[in-house]
Every structure is written in structure tokens, then in C-alpha cells.
LUMKOLVEX-72184 format. One record per residue (C-alpha): residue number from 1; residue in three letters; x, y, z. Coordinates in pm, 1 decimal. Example, Ala and Ser with C-alpha at 12.3 -4.5 7.8 and 13.67 -1.06 7.14 Angstrom:
NODE / nr / rest / c1 / c2 / c3
NODE / 1 / ala / 1230.0 / -450.0 / 780.0
NODE / 2 / ser / 1367.0 / -106.0 / 714.0
REM end
This chain:
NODE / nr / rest / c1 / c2 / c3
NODE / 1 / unk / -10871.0 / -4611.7 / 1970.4
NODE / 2 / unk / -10593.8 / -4406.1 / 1879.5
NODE / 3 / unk / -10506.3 / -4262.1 / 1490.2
NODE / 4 / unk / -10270.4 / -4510.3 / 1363.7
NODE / 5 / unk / -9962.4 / -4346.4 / 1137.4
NODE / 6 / unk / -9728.6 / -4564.9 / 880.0
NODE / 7 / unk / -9403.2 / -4367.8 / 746.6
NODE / 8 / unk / -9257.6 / -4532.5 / 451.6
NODE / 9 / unk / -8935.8 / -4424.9 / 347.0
NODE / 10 / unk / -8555.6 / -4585.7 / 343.7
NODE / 11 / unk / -8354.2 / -4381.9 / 528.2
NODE / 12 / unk / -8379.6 / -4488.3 / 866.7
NODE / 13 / unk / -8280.5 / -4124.6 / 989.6
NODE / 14 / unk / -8584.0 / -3993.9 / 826.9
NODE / 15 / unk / -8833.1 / -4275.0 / 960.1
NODE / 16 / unk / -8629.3 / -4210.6 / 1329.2
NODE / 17 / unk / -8702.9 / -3839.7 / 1274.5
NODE / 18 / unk / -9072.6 / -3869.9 / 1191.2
NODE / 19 / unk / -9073.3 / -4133.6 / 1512.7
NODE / 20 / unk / -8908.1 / -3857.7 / 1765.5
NODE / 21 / unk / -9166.7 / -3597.1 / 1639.4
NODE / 22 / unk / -9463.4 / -3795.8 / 1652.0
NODE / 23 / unk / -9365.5 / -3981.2 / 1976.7
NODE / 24 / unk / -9307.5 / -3632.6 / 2143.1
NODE / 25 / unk / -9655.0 / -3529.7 / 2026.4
NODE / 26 / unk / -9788.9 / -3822.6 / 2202.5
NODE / 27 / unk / -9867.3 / -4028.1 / 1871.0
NODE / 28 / unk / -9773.7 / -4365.3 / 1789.5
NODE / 29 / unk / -9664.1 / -4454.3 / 1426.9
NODE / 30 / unk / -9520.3 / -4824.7 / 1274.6
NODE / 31 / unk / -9250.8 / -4764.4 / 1028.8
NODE / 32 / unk / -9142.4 / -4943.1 / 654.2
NODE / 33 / unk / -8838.6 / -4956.3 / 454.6
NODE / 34 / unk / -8970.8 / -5043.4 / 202.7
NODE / 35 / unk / -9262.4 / -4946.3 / -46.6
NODE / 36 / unk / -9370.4 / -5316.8 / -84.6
NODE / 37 / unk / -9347.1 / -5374.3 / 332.5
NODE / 38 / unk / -9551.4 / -5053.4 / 347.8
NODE / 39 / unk / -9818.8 / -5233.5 / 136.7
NODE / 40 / unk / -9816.0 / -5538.0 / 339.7
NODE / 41 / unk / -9863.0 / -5327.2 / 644.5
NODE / 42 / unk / -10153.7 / -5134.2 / 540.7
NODE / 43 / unk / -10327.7 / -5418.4 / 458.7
NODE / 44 / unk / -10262.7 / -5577.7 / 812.7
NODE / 45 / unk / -10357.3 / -5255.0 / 999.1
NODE / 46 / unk / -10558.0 / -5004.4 / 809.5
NODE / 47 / unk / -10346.6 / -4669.8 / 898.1
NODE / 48 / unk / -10560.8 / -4373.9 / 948.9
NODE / 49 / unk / -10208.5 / -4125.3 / 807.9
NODE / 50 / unk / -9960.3 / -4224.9 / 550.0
NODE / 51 / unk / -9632.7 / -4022.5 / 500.7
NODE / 52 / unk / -9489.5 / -4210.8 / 219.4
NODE / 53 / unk / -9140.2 / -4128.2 / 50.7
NODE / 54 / unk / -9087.4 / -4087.2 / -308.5
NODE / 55 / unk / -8728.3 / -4226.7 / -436.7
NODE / 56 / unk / -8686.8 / -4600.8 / -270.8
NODE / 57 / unk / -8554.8 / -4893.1 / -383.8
NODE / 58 / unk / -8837.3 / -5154.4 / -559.2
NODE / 59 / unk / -9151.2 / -4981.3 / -575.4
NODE / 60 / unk / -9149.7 / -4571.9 / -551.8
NODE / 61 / unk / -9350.7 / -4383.6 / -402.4
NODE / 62 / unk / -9593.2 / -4333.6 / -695.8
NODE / 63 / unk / -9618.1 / -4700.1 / -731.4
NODE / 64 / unk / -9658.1 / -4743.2 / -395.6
NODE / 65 / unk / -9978.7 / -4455.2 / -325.0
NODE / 66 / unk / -10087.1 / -4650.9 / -604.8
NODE / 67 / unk / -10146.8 / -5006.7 / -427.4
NODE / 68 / unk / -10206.9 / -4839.6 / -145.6
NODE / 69 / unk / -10534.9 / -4656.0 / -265.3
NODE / 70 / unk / -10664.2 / -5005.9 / -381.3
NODE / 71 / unk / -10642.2 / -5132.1 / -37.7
NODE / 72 / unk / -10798.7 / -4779.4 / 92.9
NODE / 73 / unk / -10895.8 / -4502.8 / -104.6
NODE / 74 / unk / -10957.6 / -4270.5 / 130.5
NODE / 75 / unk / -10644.4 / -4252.8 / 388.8
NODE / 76 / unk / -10471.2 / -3906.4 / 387.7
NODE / 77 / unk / -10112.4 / -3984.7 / 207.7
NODE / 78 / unk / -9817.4 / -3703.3 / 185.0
NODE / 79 / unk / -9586.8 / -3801.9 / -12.8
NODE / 80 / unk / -9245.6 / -3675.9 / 177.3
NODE / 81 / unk / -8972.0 / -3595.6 / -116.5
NODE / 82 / unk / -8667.6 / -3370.6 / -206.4
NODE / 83 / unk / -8690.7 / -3543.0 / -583.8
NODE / 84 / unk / -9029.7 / -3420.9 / -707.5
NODE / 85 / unk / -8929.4 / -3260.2 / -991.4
NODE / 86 / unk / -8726.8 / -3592.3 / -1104.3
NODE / 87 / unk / -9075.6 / -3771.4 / -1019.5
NODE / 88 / unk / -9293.9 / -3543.5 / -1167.8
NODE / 89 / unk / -9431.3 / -3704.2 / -1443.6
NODE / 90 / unk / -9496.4 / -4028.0 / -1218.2
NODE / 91 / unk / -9711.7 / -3763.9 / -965.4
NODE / 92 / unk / -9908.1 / -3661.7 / -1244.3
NODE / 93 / unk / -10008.2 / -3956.4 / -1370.9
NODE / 94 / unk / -10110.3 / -4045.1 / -1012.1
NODE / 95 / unk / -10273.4 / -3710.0 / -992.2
NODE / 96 / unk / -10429.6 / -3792.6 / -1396.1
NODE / 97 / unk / -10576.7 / -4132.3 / -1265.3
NODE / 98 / unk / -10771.5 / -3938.9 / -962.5
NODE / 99 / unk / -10551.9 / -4044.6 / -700.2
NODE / 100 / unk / -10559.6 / -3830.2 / -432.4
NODE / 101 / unk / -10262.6 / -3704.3 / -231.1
NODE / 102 / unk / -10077.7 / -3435.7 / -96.9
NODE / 103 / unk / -9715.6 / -3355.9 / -158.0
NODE / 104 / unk / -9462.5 / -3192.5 / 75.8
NODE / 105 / unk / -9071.3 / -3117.7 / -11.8
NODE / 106 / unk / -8781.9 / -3239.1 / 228.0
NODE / 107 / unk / -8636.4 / -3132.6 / 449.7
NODE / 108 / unk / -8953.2 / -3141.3 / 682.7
NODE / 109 / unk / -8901.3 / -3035.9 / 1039.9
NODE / 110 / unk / -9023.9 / -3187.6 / 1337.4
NODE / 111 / unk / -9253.1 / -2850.1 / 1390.5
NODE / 112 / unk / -9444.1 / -2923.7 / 1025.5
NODE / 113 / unk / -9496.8 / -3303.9 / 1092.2
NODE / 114 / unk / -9649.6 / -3253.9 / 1413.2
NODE / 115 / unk / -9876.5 / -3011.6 / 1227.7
NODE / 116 / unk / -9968.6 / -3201.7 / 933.8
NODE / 117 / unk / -10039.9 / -3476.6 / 1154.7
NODE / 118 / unk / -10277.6 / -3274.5 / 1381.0
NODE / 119 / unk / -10432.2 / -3129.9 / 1111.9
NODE / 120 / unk / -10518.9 / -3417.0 / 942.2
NODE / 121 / unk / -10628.9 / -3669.7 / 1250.2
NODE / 122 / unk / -10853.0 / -3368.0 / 1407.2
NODE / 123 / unk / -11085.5 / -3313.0 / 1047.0
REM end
């Protein structure tokens, strides 16, 4: 069975960039808006690589990794974001609690996604 990828973020350009990247690498990833439809998806499919945005309407991204890791602590999550310095307190808390995740700043090219990806089914 192949590695099954969620992006959660909501701009659609970003979820349509990860898609071309990942689709060009041969992968196949579902998509969410939405922090709470990215929930609701994890629990329906049990993704093996979450790239999860930080700024989103509802739930953020903190909030988010957060009800995530109850469902599955041990899925690889990078949180994708160009605001973590506006979100910092909310990633240490995270961080604080022993949530484990990995952080990466926007813009993220097509080139580092593929990468990231690799690196992280292939371990």
C-alpha cells in the first residue's frame, strides 16, 4: 500500500502546489481547507505524512497538530508557515506539552517538498 499524505492549509494555490509536486513525484496526497476537515480526515484514513498550515480560519495549526496527535501520535507533521514568529508562543506550548513536530517557513518549493516527503516515507 502506498504512503498516504494530507495537506491542510486554506489557500487552495498552496494545497494545488503541494498536489503538482507530489503528483509529479509519483505520490498521492488528499487535501483540507480546513483545520477541523483535516481532523475528520485523519481519523477516516490514518495519513502516514501531514503538512499542516499554521494561520487558518477556525482551528490553527497549533490547535489542529494538537487533535491530530490524539488521534495518532506518531505521524510525521510539518507545520508549513510564513507566520511563525506571530505563532510562536502557540508552537511552544505545543513543543512544552511534548508534541512532536517539525516546522518549515513558506515559501516552500516544489524541490523541498518532494524531499521532505522522501525523506520522511523512506525512514
Amino acid at each position: 500500500m502506498s504512503p498516504k499524505i494530507l495537506v491542510v492549509d486554506d489557500d487552495e494555490a498552496v494545497r494545488k502546489s503541494f498536489t503538482l509536486a507530489l503528483e509529479d513525484a509519483g505520490y498521492h496526497l488528499d487535501t483540507a481547507e480546513t483545520g477541523e476537515i483535516g481532523i475528520e480526515k485523519q481519523k477516516e484514513n490514518g495519513y502516514d505524512l501531514i503538512f499542516l498550515d499554521m494561520k487558518m480560519p477556525g482551528l490553527n495549526g497549533a490547535q489542529t497538530l494538537r487533535e491530530i496527535r490524539k488521534i495518532d501520535p506518531s505521524v510525521a507533521v510539518y507545520i508549513v508557515t510564513a507566520f511563525s514568529k506571530e505563532f510562536f508562543k502557540d508552537l511552544e506550548g505545543v513543543k512544552n506539552d511534548g508534541i512532536v513536530f517539525e516546522l518549515i517557513r513558506k515559501p516552500i518549493g516544489s524541490d523541498e517538498i518532494v524531499q521532505i516527503t522522501k525523506a520522511v516515507l523512506t525512514s
